[in-house]
C-alpha atoms as one frame of an Amber mdcrd trajectory, in Angstrom:
protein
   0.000   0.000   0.000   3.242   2.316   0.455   4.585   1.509  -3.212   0.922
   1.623  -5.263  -1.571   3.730  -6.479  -4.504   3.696  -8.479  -3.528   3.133
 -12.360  -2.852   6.187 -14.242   0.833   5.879 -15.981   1.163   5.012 -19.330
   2.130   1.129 -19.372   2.305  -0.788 -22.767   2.572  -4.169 -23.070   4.074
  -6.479 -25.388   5.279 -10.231 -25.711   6.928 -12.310 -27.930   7.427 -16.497
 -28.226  11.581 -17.237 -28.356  12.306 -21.095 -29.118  14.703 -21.989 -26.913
  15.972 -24.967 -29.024  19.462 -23.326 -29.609  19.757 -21.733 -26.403  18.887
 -25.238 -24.650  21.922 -27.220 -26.719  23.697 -24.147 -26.194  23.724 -25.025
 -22.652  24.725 -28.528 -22.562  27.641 -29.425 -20.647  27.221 -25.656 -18.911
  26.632 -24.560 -15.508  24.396 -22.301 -16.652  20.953 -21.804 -16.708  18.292
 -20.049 -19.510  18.158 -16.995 -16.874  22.055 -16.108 -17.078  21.388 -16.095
 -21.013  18.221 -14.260 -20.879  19.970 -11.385 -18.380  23.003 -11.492 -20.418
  20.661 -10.473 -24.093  18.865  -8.138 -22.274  22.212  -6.056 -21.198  23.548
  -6.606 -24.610  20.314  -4.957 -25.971  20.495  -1.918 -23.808  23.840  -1.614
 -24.882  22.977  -1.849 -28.476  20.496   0.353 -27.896  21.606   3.185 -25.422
  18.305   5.133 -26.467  16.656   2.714 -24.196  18.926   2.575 -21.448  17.342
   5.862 -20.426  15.435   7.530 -17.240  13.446  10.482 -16.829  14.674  13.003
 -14.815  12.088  15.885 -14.579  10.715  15.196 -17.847  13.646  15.087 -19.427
  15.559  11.916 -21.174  19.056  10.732 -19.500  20.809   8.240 -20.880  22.143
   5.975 -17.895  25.961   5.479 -17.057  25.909   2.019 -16.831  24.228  -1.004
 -18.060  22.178  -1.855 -14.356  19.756  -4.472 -14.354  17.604  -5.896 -11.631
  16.950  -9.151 -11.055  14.413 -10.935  -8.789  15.237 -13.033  -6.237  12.540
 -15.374  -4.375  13.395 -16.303  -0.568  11.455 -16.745   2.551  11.455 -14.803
   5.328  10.374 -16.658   8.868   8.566 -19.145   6.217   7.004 -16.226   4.166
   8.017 -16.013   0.445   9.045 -12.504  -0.337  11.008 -11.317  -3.577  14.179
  -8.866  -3.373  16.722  -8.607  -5.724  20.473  -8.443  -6.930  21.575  -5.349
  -9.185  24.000  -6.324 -11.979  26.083  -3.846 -13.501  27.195  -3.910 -17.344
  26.331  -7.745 -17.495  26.841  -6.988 -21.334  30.665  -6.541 -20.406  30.841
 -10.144 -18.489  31.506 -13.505 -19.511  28.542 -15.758 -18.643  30.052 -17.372
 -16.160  30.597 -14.070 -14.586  26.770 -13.406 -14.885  26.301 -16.498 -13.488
  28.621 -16.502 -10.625  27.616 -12.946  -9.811  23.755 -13.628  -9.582  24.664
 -16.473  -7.515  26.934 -14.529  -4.848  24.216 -11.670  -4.248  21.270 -14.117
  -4.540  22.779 -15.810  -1.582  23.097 -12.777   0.039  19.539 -12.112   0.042
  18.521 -15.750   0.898  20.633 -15.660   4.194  19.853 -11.898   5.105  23.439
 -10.681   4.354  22.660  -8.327   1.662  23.874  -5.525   2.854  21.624  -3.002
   0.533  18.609  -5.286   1.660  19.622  -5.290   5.355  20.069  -1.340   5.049
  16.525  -1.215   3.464  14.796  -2.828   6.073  16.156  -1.538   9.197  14.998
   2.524   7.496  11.830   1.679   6.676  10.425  -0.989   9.036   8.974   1.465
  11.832   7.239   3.428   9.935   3.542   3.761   9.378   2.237   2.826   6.079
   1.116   5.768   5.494   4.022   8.092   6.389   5.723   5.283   4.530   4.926
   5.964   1.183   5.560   9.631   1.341   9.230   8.689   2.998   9.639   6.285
  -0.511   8.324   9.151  -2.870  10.402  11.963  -1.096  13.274   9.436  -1.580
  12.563   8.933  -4.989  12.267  12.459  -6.023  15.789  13.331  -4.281  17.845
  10.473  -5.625  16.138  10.938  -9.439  14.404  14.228 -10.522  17.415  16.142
  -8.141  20.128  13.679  -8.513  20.921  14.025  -4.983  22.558  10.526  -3.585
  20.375   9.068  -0.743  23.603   7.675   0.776  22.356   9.742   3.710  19.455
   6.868   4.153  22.548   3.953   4.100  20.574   3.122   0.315  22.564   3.474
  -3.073  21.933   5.428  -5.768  19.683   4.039  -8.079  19.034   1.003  -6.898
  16.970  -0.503  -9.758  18.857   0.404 -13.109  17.020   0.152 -16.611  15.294
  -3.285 -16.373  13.784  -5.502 -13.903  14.021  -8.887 -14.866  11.859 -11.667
 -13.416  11.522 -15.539 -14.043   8.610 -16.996 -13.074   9.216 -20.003 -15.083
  10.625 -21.603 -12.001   6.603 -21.641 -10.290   5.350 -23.437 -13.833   3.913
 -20.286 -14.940   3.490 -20.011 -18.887   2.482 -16.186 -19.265   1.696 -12.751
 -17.297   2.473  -9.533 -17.266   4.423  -7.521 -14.357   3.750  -4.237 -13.028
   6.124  -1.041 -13.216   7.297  -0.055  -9.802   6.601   4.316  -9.481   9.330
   4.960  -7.347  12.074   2.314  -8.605  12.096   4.818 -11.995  12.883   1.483
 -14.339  10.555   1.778 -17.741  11.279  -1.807 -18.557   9.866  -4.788 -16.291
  10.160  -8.412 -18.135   8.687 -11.490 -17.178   9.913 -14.808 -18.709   7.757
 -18.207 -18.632   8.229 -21.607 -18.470   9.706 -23.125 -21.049   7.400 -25.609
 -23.028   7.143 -27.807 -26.441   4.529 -26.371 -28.413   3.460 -26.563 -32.155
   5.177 -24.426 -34.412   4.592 -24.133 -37.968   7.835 -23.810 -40.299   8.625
 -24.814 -43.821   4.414 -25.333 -43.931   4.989 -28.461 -41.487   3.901 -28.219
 -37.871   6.629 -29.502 -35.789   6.891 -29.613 -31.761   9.609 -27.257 -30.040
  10.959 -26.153 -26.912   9.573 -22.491 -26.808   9.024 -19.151 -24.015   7.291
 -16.285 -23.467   9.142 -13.032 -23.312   7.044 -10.810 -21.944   7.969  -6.805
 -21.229   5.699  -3.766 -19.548   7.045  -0.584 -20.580   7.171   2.692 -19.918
   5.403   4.138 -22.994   7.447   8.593 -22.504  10.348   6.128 -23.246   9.685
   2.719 -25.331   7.545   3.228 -28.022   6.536   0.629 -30.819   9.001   0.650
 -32.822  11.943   0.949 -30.543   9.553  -2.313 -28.642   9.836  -3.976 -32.053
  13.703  -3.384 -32.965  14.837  -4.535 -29.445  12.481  -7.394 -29.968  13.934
  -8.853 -33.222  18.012  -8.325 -31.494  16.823 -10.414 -28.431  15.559 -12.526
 -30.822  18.795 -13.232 -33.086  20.615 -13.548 -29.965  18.561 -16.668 -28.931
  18.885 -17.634 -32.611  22.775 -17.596 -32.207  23.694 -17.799 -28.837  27.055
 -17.874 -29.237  26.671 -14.526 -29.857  25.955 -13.815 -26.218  29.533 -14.978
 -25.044  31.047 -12.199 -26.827
């Protein structure tokens, strides 16, 4: 109730089906997992395209330092499932089994309470009404983006979110959905990713049975439109076509 409000922002949603034949042999013999390649396309995309890598600063278009992504992280807390998350930073720029071995250090983190960002979280925000709560996250918003000013003050870092929340929900044996922006996180770009599943396909006029997932994005509509939706669409797309592509 501190983080929502009624609907009112311009969301747009789009998805797209990615066979994940290639990416699956790809992966034999790996330690790796469909996630590391889907956060390591995503980073390469933003990177490709810096015009998306972008946040609005009083309503005005930055284009970010860094390539910062977000990543959800499922855990339970005293046996309650909660999500957090661990920031990676220019994933594009890693090897895979950097992105891998990265995710896996701050993911168990989280899990055992030892993040410190997390921890830092918590302990400034736990005593507070709701109510006086989600004025303290919108004043804390509007200092560390529309004035710039770092809210190291608070023990949180500066833009904790980066320029795409990434989420796989695959994992619960979920096919489809659609995940809400966050207001105050300031990320235009929220993607959800299925389970993976052999469907029907039709190529060469023959219907034939592969391994396929749904990429599924929310945007931001001031800074994704159509088009740039589409063009991003079609790179993530070759780079599940050619996945060796994704270790460069």
């Amino acid at each position: 109730m501190a983080v929502w409000e009624r609907p009112g922002d311009p969301s747009v949603y789009g998805t797209m089906e990615i066979d994940a034949g290639p990416a699956l042999k790809f992966l034999e013999g790996k330690n790796l997992t469909i996630t590391h390649l889907i956060i390591k396309a995503v980073a390469k995309t933003l990177a490709q395209y810096p015009q998306l890598n972008v946040i609005i600063r009083r309503n005005r278009l930055y284009v970010r330092d860094h390539v910062d992504l977000f990543v959800q992280v499922f855990f339970k807390e005293k046996e309650n499932p909660d999500l957090s998350g661990a920031k990676i930073r220019n994933a594009h720029q890693m090897g895979l089994e950097e992105v891998a071995k990265t995710l896996t250090e701050q993911s168990q983190k989280i899990r055992s309470n030892n993040d410190p960002n997390l921890k830092t979280a918590k302990s400034t925000f736990r005593y507070f009404p709701p109510l006086l709560l989600k004025w303290i996250i919108k004043a804390t918003a509007y200092l560390g983006y529309d004035l710039n000013i770092s809210p190291k003050f608070l023990g949180l870092p500066p833009d904790p979110f980066g320029a795409a929340m990434i989420t796989n929900v695959g994992m619960f044996g979920l096919h489809f959905g659609f995940a809400p922006l966050v207001p105050f996180s300031r990320t235009p770009m929220v993607i959800l990713i299925g389970e993976i599943t052999n469907r029907p396909f039709v190529e060469n006029d023959a219907v034939v049975v592969k391994p396929m997932f749904d990429f599924c994005v929310t945007i931001d509509h001031r800074i994704i439109d159509g088009y740039m939706g589409g063009v991003a669409g079609a790179y993530i797309k070759k780079l599940f076509a050619n996945p060796e592509m994704l270790e460069e």
